[in-house]
LOMARVEX-619177 format. One record per residue (C-alpha): residue number from 1; x negated, y negated, z negated; residue in one letter. Coordinates in pm, whole numbers. Example, Ala and Ser with C-alpha at 12.3 -4.5 7.8 and 13.67 -1.06 7.14 Angstrom:
<nodes>
+-----+--------+--------+--------+--------+
! num !   east !  north !     up ! residu !
+-----+--------+--------+--------+--------+
!   1 !  -1230 !    450 !   -780 !      a !
!   2 !  -1367 !    106 !   -714 !      s !
+-----+--------+--------+--------+--------+
</nodes>
This chain:
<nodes>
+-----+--------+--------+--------+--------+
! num !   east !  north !     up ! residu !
+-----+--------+--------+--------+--------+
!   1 !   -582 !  -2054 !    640 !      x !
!   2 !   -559 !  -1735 !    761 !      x !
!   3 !   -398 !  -1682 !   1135 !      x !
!   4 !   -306 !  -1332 !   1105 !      x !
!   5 !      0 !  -1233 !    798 !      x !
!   6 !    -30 !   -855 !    785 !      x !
!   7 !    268 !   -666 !    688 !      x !
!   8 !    474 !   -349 !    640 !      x !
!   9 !    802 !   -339 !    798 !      x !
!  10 !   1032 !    -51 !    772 !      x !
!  11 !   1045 !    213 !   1064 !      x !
!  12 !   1264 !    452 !    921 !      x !
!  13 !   1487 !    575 !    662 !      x !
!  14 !   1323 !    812 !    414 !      x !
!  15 !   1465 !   1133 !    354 !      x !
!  16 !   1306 !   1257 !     17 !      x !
!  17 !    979 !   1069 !   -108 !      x !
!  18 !    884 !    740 !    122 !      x !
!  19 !    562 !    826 !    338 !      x !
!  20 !    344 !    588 !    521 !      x !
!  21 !    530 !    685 !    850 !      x !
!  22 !    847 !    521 !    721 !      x !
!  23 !    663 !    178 !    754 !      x !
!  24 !    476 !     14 !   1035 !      x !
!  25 !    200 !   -209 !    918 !      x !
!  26 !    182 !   -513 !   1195 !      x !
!  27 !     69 !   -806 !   1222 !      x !
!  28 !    170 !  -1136 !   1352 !      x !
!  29 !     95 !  -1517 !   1359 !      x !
!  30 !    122 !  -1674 !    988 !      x !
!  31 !    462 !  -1884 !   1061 !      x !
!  32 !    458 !  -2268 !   1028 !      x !
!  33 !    662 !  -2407 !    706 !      x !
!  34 !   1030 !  -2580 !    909 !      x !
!  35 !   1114 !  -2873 !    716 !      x !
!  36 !   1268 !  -2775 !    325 !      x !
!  37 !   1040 !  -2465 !    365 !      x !
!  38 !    725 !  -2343 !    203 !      x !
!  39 !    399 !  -2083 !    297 !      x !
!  40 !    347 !  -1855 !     60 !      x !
!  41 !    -22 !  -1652 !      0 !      x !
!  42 !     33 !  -1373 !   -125 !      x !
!  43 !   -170 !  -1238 !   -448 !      x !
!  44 !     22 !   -974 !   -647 !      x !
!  45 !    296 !   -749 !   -495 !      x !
!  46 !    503 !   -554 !   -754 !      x !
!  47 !    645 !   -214 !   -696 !      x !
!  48 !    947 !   -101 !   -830 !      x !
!  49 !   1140 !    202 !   -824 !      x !
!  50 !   1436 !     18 !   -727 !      x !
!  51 !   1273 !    -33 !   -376 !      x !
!  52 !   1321 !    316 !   -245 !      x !
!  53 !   1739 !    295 !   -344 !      x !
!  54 !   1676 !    -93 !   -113 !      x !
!  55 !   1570 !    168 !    196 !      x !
!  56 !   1874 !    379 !    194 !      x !
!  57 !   2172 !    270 !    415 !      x !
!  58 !   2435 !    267 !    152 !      x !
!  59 !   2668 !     85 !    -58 !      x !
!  60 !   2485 !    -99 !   -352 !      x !
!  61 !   2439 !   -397 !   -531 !      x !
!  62 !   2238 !   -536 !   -253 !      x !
!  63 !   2228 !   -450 !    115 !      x !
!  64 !   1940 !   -260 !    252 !      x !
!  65 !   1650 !   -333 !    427 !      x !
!  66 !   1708 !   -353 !    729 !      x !
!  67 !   1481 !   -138 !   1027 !      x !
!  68 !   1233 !   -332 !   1180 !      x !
!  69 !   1239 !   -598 !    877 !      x !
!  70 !    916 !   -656 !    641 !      x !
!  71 !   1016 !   -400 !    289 !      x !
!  72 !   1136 !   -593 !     24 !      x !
!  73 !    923 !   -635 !   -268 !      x !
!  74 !    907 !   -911 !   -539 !      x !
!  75 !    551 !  -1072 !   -544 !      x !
!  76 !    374 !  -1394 !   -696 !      x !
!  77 !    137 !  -1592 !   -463 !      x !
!  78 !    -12 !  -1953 !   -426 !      x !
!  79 !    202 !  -2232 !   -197 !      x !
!  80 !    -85 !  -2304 !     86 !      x !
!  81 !    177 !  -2575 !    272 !      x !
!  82 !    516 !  -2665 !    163 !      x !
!  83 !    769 !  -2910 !    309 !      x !
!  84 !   1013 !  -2843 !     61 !      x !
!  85 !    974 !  -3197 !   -167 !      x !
!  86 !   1064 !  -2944 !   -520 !      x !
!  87 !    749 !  -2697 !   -435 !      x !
!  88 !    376 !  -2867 !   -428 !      x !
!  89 !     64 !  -2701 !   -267 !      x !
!  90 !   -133 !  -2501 !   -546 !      x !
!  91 !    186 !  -2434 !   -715 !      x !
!  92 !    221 !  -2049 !   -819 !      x !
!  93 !    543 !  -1876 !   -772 !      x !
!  94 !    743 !  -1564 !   -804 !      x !
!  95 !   1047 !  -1451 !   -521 !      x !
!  96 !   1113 !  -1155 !   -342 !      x !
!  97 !    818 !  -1235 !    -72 !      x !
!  98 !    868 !   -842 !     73 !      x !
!  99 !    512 !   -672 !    126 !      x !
! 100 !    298 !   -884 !    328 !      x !
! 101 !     -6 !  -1092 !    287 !      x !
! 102 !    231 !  -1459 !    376 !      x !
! 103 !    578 !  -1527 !    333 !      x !
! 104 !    802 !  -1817 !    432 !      x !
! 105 !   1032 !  -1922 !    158 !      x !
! 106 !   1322 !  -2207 !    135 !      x !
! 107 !   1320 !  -2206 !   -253 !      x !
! 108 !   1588 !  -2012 !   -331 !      x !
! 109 !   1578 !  -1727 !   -604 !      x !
! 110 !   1164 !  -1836 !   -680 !      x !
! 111 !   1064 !  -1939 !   -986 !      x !
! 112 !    739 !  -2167 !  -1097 !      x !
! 113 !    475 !  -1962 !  -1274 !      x !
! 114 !    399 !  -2219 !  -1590 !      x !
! 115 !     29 !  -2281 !  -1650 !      x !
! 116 !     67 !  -2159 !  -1985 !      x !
! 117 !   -296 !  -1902 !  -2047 !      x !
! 118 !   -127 !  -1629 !  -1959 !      x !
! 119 !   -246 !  -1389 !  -1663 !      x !
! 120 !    -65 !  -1402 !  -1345 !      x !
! 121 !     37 !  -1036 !  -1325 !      x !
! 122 !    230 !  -1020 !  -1651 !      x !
! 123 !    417 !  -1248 !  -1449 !      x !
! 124 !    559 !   -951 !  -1283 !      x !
! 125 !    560 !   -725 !  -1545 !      x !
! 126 !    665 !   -801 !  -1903 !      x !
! 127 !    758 !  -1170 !  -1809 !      x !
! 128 !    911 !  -1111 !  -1480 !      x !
! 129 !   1195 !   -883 !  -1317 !      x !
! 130 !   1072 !   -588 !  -1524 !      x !
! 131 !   1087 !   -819 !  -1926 !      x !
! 132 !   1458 !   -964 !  -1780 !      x !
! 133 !   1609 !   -606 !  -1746 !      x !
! 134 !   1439 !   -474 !  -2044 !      x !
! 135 !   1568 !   -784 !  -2233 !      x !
! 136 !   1910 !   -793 !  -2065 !      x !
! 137 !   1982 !   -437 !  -2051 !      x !
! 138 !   1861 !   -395 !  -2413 !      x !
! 139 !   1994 !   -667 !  -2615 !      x !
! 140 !   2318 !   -748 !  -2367 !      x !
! 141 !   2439 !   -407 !  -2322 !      x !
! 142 !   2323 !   -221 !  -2572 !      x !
! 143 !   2314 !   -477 !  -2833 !      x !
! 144 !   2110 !   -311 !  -3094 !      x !
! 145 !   2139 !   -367 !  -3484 !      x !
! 146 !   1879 !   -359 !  -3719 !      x !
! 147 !   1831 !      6 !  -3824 !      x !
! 148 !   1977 !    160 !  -3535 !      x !
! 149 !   1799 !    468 !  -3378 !      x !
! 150 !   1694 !    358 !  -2985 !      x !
! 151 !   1585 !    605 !  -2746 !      x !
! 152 !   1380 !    565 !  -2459 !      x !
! 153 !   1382 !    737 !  -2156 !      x !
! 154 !   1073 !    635 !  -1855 !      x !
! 155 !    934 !    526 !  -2198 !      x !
! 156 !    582 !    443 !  -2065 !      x !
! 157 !    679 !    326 !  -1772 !      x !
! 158 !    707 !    -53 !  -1682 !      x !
! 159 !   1094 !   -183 !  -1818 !      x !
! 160 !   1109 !    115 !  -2071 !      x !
! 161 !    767 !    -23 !  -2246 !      x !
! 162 !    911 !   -323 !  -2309 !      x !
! 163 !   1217 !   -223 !  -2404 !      x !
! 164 !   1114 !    -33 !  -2703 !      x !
! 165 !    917 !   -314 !  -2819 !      x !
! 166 !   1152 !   -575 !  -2808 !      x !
! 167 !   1384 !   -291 !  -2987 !      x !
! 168 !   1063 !   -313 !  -3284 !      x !
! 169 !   1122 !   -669 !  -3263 !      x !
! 170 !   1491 !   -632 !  -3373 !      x !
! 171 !   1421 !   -439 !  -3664 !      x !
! 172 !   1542 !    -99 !  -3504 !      x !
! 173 !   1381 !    246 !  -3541 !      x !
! 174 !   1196 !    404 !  -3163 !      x !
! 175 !   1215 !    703 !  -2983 !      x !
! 176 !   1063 !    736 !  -2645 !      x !
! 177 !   1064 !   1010 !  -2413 !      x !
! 178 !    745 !   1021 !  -2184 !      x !
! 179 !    518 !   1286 !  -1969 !      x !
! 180 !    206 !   1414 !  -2077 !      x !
! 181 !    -30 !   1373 !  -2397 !      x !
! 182 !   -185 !   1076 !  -2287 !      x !
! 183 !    136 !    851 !  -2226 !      x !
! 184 !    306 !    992 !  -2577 !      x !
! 185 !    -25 !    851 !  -2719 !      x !
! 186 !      3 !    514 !  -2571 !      x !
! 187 !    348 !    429 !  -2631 !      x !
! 188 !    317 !    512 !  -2994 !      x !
! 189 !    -43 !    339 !  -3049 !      x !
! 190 !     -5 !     39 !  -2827 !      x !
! 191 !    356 !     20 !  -2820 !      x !
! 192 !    478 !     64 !  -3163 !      x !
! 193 !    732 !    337 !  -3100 !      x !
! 194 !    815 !    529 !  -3373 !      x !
! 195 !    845 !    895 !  -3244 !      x !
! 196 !    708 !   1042 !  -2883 !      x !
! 197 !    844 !   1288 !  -2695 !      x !
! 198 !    721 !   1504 !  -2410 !      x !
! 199 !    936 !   1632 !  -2205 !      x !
! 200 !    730 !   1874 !  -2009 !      x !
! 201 !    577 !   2033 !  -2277 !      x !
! 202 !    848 !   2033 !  -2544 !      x !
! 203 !   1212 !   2145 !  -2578 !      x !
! 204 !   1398 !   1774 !  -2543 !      x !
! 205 !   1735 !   1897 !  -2706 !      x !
! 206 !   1567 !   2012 !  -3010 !      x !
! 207 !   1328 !   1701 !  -3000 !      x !
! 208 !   1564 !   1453 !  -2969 !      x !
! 209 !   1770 !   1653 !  -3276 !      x !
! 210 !   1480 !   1687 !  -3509 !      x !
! 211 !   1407 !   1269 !  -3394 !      x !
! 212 !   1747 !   1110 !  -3401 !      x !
! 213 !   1907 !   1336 !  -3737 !      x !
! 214 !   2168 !   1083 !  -3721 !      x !
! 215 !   2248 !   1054 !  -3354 !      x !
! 216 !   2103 !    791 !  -3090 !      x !
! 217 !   2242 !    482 !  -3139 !      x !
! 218 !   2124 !    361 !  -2832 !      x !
! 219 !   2004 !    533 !  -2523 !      x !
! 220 !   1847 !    295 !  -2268 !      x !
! 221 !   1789 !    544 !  -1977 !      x !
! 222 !   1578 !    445 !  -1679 !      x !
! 223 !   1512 !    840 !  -1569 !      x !
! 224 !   1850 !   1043 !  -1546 !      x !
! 225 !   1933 !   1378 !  -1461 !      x !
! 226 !   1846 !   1621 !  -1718 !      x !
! 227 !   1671 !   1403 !  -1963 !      x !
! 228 !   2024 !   1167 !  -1948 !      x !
! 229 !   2238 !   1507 !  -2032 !      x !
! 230 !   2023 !   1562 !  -2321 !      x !
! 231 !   2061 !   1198 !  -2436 !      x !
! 232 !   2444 !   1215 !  -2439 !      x !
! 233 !   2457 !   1548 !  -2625 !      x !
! 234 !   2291 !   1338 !  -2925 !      x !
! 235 !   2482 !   1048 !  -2917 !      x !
! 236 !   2566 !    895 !  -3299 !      x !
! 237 !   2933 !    759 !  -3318 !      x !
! 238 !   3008 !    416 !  -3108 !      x !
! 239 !   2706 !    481 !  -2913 !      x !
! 240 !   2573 !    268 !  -2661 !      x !
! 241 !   2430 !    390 !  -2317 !      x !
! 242 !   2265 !    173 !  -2076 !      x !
! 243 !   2190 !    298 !  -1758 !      x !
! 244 !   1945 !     69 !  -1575 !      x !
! 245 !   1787 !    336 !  -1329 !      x !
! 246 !   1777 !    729 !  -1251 !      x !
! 247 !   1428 !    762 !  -1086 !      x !
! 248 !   1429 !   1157 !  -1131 !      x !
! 249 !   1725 !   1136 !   -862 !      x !
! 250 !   1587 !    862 !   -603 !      x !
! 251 !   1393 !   1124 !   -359 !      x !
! 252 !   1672 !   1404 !   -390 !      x !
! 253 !   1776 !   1564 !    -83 !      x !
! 254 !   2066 !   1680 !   -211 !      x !
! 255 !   2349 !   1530 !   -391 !      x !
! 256 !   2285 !   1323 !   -733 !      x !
! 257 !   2292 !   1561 !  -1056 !      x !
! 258 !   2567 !   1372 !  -1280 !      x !
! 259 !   2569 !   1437 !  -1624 !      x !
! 260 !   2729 !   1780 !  -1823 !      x !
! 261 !   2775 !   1609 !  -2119 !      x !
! 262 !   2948 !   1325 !  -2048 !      x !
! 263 !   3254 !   1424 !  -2266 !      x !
! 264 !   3035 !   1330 !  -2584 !      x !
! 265 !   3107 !   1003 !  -2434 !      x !
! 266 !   3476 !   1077 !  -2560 !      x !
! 267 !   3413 !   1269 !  -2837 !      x !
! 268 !   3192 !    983 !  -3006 !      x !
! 269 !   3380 !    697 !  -2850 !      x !
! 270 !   3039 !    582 !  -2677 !      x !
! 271 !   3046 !    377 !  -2376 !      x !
! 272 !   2772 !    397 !  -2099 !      x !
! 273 !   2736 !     96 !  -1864 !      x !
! 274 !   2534 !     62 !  -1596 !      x !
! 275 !   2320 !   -284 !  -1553 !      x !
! 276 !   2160 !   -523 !  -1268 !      x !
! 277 !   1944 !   -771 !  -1364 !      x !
! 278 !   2044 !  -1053 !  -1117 !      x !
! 279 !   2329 !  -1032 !  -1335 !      x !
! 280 !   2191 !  -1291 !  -1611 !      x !
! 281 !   1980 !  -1465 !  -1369 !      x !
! 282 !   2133 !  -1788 !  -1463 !      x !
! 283 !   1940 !  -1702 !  -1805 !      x !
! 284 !   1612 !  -1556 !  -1684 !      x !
! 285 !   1475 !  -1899 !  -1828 !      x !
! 286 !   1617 !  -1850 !  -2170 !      x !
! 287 !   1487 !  -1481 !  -2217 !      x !
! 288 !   1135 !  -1588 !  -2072 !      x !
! 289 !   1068 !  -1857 !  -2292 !      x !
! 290 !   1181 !  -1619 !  -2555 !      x !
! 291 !    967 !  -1292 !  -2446 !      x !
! 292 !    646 !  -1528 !  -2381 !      x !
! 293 !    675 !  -1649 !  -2750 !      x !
! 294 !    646 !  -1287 !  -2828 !      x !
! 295 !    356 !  -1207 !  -2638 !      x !
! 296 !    168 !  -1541 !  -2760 !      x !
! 297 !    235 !  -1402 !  -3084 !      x !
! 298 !     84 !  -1032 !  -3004 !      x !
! 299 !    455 !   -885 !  -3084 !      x !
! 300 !    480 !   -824 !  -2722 !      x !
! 301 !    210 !   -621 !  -2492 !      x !
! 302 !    180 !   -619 !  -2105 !      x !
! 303 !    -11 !   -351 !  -1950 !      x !
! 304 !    -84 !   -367 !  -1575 !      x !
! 305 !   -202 !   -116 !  -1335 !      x !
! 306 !   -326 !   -281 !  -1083 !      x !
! 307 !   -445 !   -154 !   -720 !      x !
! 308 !   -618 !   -323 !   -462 !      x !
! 309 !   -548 !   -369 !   -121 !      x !
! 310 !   -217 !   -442 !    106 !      x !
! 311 !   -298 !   -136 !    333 !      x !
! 312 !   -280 !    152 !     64 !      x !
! 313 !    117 !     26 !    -38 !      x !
! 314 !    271 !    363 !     74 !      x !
! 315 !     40 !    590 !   -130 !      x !
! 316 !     26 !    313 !   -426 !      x !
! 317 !    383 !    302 !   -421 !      x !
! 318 !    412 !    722 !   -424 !      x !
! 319 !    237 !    682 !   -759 !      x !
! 320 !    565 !    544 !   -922 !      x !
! 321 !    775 !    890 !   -835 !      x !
! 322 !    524 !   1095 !   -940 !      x !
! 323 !    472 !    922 !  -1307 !      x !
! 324 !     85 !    827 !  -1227 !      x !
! 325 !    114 !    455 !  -1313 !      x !
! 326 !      8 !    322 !  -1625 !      x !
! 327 !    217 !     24 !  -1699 !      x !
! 328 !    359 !   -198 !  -1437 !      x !
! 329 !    206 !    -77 !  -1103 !      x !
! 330 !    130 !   -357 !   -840 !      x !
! 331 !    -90 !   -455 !   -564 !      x !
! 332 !   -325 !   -679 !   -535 !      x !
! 333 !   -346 !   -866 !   -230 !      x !
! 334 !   -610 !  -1133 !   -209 !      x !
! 335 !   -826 !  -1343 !   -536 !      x !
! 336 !   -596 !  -1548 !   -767 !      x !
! 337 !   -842 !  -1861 !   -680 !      x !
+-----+--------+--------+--------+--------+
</nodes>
């Protein structure tokens, strides 16, 4: 075992996009397992938009990192020493282990990986934190019908992939907005979407009106700002919005851009809710069994980007705000064996 657990703790408080100077990277003893704990190795780190709204000091759904604590981070890793009687040495595990190369863990809020074939990243992706919104936000709060028109905003991105396959899977019709040629191209070829969009080369009112001729139905947005106004001016009658992120807004130095048209809200009787995952956690269980049927099956596809090395985290991470990750980006942090 290792005697060194390498780490990034959080030195400051961003202001715009995170930089490498807003972490420290240290090091420090690995920490001994107390009794009911377990040592975590660390092999896959997953990064999220969600954790640059965790290094704000503000009001949310969960309190922020703190300064001088290691950044928050879900991960899966191998259990190297447990005392913890429920958690057995060589057993694989997901938790919020923060970005480091060891964590100490009591158990709580980690999940067994099941020896089931399927590669440990997807893990993170399509059958982790990423699948449970996209399944929870989709079918829970949007609550799709067969035939309904679903648009996609981030639609090549991690949640919004999956979302718009698990909307194929429910017999609805896809629309999903994405940047650039190359991602339009994916999320119709691998993904199954119906109709691509792309927003920075075409005119997304009039593409979303020539794509949805009867309205959205549902609008699962992970993006915001303009690309969520445009949404809500096409919204079909009892609409359904989810809002699960707003990534376009999370380096803003100036105050968040709320949406114009929100009085189509009104004028279509739509409703536009905004989601948290930890939410259904008591069912995360339920909708993996569920979504891992589907990807046995080859109904469901996981695409990982994977990069290597715990030292490049702050430019790997800068890769998710400027749309450069293919699939669900995460690090790499040391062989699965």
């Amino acid at each position: 075992m290792a005697e060194i657990n390498h780490k990034f703790v959080l030195a400051s408080r961003p202001v715009g996009m995170a930089r490498r100077g807003n972490w420290n990277y240290t090091e420090s003893p690995v920490a001994a397992p107390a009794d009911g704990e377990f040592l975590v190795k660390i092999i896959y780190i997953s990064l999220d938009p969600a954790m640059r709204g965790w290094m704000n000091d503000g009001r949310s759904y969960i309190p922020p990192v703190a300064i001088g604590e290691v950044m928050r981070a879900l991960a899966l890793g191998r259990v190297v020493e447990s005392k913890n009687p429920k958690f057995a040495v060589g057993d694989i595990v997901t938790g919020a282990f923060g970005v480091q190369e060891y964590a100490i863990s009591n158990g709580m809020m980690v999940n067994k990986v099941p020896p089931i074939g399927i590669p440990l990243p997807v893990f993170l992706g399509t059958l982790g934190m990423t699948g449970m919104t996209a399944y929870f936000g989709l079918l829970e709060v949007g609550k799709p019908k067969a035939g309904d028109t679903v648009v996609v905003s981030g639609a090549a991105g991690a949640t919004g992939g999956v979302v718009g396959q698990i909307a194929k899977i429910k017999g609805c019709r896809t629309v999903g907005i994405a940047g650039g040629p190359a991602k339009c191209e994916y999320i119709v070829k691998e993904l199954g979407y119906d109709v691509a969009i792309d927003y920075k080369s075409e005119d997304l009112r009039k593409a979303l009106g020539a794509a949805c001729p009867k309205g959205i139905d549902v609008f699962f947005d992970n993006v915001g700002g303009e690309i969520l106004d445009a949404a809500l001016g096409q919204l079909a009658m009892r609409a359904r919005v989810v809002i699960c992120g707003a990534i376009s807004q999370y380096n803003n130095t100036t105050p968040v851009k709320g949406p114009a048209n929100y009085l189509s809200l009104l004028v279509n009787r739509a409703s536009m809710t905004g989601m948290i995952v930890f939410d259904w956690a008591e069912r995360y269980g339920e909708a993996a069994k569920e979504m891992a049927g589907w990807v046995a099956q080859g109904k469901l596809h996981a695409r990982c980007d994977v990069h290597e090395g715990l030292h490049n985290y702050p430019e790997v991470f800068e890769k998710l705000f400027r749309g450069e990750n293919n699939g669900k980006l995460m690090l790499k942090v040391c062989d699965e064996k």
